[in-house]
N, C-alpha and C positions, 0 to 999 in steps of 0.2 A: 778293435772292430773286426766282424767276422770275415772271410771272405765272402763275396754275392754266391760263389756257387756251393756255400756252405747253407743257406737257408733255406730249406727244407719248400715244398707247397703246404703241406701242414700250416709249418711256422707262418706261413707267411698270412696264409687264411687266419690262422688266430691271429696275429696281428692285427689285420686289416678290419676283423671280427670285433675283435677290441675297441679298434678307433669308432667303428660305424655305432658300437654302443654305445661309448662317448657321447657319440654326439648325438644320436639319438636321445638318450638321456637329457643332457642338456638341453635338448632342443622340446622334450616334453615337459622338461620342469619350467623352460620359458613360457609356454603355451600356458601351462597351469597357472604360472602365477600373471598371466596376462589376463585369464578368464577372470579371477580372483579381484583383479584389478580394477575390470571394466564392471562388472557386479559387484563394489565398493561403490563406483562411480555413480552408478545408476542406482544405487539405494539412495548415495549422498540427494543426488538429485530430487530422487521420490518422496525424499523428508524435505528439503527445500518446498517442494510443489506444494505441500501439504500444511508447512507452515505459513507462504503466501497465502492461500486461500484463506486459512483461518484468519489472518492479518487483515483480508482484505474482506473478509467478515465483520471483523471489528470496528472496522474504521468506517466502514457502510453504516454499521448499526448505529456508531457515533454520534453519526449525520442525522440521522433518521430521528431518533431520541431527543435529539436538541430542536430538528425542526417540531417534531408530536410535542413537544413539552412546553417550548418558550416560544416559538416561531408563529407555529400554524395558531393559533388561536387569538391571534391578533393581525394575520396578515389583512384582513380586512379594516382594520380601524383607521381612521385616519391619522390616528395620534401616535400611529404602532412608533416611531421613534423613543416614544417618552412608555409606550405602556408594555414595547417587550421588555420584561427585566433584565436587570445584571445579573451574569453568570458565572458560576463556578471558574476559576482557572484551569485552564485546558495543557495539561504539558505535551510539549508539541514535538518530542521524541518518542513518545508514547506509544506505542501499536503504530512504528512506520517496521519498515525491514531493509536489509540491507542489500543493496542490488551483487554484491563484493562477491554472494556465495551462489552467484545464477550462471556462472561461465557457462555453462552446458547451454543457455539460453543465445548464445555468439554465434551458436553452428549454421545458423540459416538466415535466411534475407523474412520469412514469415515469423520467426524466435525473436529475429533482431528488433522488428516493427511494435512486436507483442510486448517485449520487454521494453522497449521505448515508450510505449502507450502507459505499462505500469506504471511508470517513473512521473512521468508526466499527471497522472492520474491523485499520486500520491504527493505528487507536488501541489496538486490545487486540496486536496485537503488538508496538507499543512495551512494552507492559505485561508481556508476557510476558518480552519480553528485560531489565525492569527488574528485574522478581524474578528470575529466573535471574540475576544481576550481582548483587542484595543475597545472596541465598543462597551462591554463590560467595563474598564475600568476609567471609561469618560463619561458612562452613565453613573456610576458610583462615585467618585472622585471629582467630577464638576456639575453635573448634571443637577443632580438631585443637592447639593450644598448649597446650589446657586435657587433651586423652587424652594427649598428650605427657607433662605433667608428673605425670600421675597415674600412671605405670608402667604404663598399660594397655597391651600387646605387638597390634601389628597381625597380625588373625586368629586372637588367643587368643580362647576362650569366656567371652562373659559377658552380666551379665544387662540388662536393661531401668532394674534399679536402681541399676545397677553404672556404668553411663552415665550415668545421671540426679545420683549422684552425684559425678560425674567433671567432669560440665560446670557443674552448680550448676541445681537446677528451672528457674529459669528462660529460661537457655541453651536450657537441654534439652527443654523447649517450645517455644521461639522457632522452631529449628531443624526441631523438628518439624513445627512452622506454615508458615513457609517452605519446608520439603520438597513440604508438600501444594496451598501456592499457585502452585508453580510448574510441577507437574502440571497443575491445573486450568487455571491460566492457556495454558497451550503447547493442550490439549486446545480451552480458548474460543476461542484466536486461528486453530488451523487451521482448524476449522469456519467461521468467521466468512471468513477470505478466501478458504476455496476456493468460498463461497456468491459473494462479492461475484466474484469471477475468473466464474464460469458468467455472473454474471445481467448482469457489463459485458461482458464478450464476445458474448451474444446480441443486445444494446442496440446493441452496434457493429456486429454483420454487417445488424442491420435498418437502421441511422442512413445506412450508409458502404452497403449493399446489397455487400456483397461481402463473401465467409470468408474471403478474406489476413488473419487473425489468428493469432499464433499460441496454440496452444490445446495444454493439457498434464493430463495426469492423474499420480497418482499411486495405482498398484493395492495397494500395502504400504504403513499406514498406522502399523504400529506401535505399536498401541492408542488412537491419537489419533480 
């Protein structure tokens, strides 16, 4: 070890020179890879933002397709129980998303609400394609085996008791129940996400300050 009155101001300035470079250094490479980090973060998110919308694209359109196709065109009959048909099986994983990769949506009490409303939104369209699936396979699987066997002719006239007797009361309520839960349900679930589609998309052009979203309406609702 030198003596203290061996070190020069030179020395000692390089020294000190040295350290302040240090850390100087260090302290812009943390900056760096801090900016590097937060602009990961915020792309991750922008692809998040962009795959809900599309998701919630899909699942709208879902709604919409089923009411235009099978729904709307008998909600006036009186018989709609018996004359919406059975439908395709709905897989009810299908075009949901995963709330798991929305952290950045936790930051605020307006995010938290937004992301609560989605959740809720896509919980009643699971629901809706749930009844539409039990309905479906109690009109195929009871429904129609039980008018089959009773000699009822497809499109002959008959009466309300005529049916009632055909299926057995209690069929013939069920059916009736589930006609009507799957109306309401398709009517709850569009309402619900085309509310949460407006209020995440306004959230994202503020969040993200930019309209690259993309954004869809639908002017024919179909009764829904």
């Amino acid at each position: 070890m030198l003596p203290l009155n061996s070190v020069t101001p030179d020395a000692a300035l390089n020294g000190m020179a040295t350290l302040i470079g240090a850390f100087v250094g260090a302290m812009l490479a943390f900056i760096f890879q801090l900016v590097i980090h937060r602009k990961q973060e915020r792309q991750a998110a922008l692809m998040c933002t962009h795959r809900m919308l599309f998701c919630l694209l899909q699942q709208i359109n879902t709604i919409l397709l089923v009411q235009k196709d099978f729904i709307a065109p008998h909600i006036n009959n009186p018989g709609r129980f018996l004359s919406i048909p059975a439908i395709h099986y709905f897989d009810l994983e299908k075009n949901t998303f995963d709330f798991n990769s929305f952290d950045f949506m936790l930051q605020t009490i307006e995010s938290r609400q937004i992301m609560y409303d989605l959740y809720l939104a896509q919980e009643s369209y699971i629901e809706a394609l749930r009844a539409v699936n039990e309905r479906s396979r109690l009109h195929r699987e009871e429904v129609q085996p039980c008018l089959a066997s009773s000699g009822i002719q497809n499109g002959s006239a008959v009466t309300a008791k005529d049916i009632e007797q055909a299926l057995s009361p209690f069929l013939f309520q069920t059916i009736i129940s589930s006609t009507e839960q799957v109306i309401s349900s398709f009517k709850s679930a569009f309402e619900k996400l085309e509310k949460s589609k407006r209020d995440f998309r306004n959230y994202a052009v503020k969040r993200f300050k930019t309209n690259d979203f993309t954004d869809f309406d639908f002017p024919e609702k179909y009764g829904l």
